[in-house]
N, C-alpha and C positions, 0 to 999 in steps of 0.2 A: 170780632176776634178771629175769624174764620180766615177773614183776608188778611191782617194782619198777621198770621202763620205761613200763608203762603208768601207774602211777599217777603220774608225775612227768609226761609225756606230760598228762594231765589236770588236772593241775597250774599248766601251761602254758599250756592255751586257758584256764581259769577265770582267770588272770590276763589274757588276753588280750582275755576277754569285760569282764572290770571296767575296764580300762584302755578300750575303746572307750564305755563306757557312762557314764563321767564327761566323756570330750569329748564327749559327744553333750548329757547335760547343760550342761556351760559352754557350748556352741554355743546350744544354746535359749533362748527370751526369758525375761527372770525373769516370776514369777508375783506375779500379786497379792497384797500382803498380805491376810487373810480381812478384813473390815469387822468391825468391833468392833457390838455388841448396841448397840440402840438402846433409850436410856433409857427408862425407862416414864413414861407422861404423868403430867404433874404434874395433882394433883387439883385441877379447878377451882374448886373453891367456896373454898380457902384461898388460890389464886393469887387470885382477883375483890377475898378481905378485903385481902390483902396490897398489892393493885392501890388500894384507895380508901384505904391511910391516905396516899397521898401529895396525897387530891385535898382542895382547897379549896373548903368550899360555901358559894356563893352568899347576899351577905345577902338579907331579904326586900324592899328597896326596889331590889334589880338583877335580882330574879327577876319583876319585876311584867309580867304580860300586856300586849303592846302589840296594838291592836287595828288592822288595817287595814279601811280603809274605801274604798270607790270614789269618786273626785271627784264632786261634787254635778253634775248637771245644770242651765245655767242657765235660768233664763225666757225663752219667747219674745220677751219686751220687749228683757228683755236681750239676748238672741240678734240680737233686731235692730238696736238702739243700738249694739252693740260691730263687727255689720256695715256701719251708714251711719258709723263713727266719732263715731258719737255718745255723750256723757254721761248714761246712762239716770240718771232719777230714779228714787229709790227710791220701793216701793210705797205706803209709808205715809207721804210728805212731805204736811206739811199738815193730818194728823190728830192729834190730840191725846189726852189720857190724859184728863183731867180733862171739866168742864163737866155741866150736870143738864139730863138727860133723863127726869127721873121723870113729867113732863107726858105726856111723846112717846110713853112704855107703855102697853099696856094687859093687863086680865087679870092684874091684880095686879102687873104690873113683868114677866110672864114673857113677854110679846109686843110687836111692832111691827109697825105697816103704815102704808105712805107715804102719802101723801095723795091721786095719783093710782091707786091699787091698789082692788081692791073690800075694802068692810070685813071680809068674812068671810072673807079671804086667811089670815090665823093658823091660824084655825082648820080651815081645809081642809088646810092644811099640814100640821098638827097629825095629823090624820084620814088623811094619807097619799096625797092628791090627787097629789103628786109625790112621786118615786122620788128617795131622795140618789143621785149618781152618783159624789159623791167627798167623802170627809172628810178632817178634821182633827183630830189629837190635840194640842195645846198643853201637857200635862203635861210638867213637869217646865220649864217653859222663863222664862224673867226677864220682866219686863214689857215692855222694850224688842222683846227678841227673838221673846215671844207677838205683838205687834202686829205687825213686818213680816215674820212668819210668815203672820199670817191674811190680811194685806192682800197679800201676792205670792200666797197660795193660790188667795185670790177673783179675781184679775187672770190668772192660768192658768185657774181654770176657766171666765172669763166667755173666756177665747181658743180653748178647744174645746166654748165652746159648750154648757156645762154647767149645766143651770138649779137645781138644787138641790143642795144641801151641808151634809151635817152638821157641825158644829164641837165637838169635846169639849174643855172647858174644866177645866181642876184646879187642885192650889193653884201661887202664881206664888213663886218661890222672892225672897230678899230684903224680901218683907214681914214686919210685926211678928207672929211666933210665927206665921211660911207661914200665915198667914190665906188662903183661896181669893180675891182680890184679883181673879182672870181672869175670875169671873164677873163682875161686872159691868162691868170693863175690855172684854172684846168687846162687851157692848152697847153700852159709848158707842162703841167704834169704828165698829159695823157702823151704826148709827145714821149717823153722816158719810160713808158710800160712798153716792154717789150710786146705784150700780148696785143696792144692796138696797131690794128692792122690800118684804120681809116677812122678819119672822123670828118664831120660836117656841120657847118650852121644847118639847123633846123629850118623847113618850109615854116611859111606865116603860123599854117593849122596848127602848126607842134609849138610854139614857142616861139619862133622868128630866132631874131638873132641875141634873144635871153637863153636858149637851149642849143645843146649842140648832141647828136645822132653819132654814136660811136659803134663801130665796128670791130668786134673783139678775132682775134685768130682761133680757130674752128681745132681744138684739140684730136686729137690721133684717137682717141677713144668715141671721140661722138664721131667722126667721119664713120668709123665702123658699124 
């Protein structure tokens, strides 16, 4: 009977322990579900195929390089016309394409020197008596646009006073089968600026006879 007391007795608190331990659970806050695994990365180099069958490419007249360029600087002439509100003239008003100057050469066609200049001006030019301080490339460029190229080039550099200038001359696009057209074109030109005092075919170094070496008249300002 003894034992029988006791084990019922114990009986008792083990139920009384379970019955406290489930209100003490429902009292508590619920717990988090566990987070579910996270999937394994998808392999990229099949995601990248999968990613470009939806792209559309580009034909090649919208794929074409667009080139930016800085606005041109303009000429002091200009700069100053457009400050007095004035109509600047273009450089090359007045100058023409055509007309013979085969008289006015000398040295085969490859030189010129004016009439007040010493006669051996070409040649000293030629020899390197004066340093170019600034050139001109004309290749690639129309006959219209070679001329008031060279004629705004020479009117900046006679503005800083620049006495000598190489000019490299190539073929002028628009003539029959690109014939070189510009050589002789800058000579009639440079021949009508009053300000060219000489010019000359370039030695081999400079250009040979693609370049010609012009001598500009020396202004009353920079002689001082």
């Amino acid at each position: 009977m003894r034992g029988s007391k006791v084990g019922l007795a114990d009986l008792k608190r083990l139920k009384k322990d379970l019955q406290e331990e489930r209100e003490r659970a429902a009292l508590a806050p619920p717990r988090a579900a566990p987070a579910k695994a996270e999937a394994a990365p998808e392999d990229d180099l099949a995601a990248f195929r999968r990613t470009l069958k939806s792209v559309t490419p580009l034909k090649p007249s919208q794929s074409a390089r667009v080139a930016h360029k800085p606005p041109a600087q303009p000429a002091p002439a200009l700069r100053r016309a457009n400050a007095l509100g004035e109509t600047p003239a273009r450089a090359d008003a007045g100058v023409s394409d055509g007309g013979e100057i085969t008289h006015l050469l000398s040295e085969g066609g490859t030189a010129f020197v004016r009439g007040d200049a010493a006669p051996d001006t070409a040649r000293n030019l030629r020899r390197g008596q004066w340093r170019a301080g600034a050139e001109l490339d004309l290749h690639g460029l129309r006959v219209e646009q070679a001329r008031h190229a060279l004629l705004s080039f020479l009117d900046e550099c006679l503005e800083h006073g620049i006495r000598c200038v190489r000019v490299v001359h190539g073929k002028g696009y628009g003539s029959q089968g690109l014939e070189p057209v510009l050589k002789d074109k800058a000579r009639t030109w440079l021949v009508q600026k009053a300000e060219v005092m000489a010019f000359s075919e370039a030695p081999e170094r400079e250009g040979g006879a693609g370049a010609l070496l012009v001598l500009l008249r020396q202004s009353e300002g920079a002689r001082k």
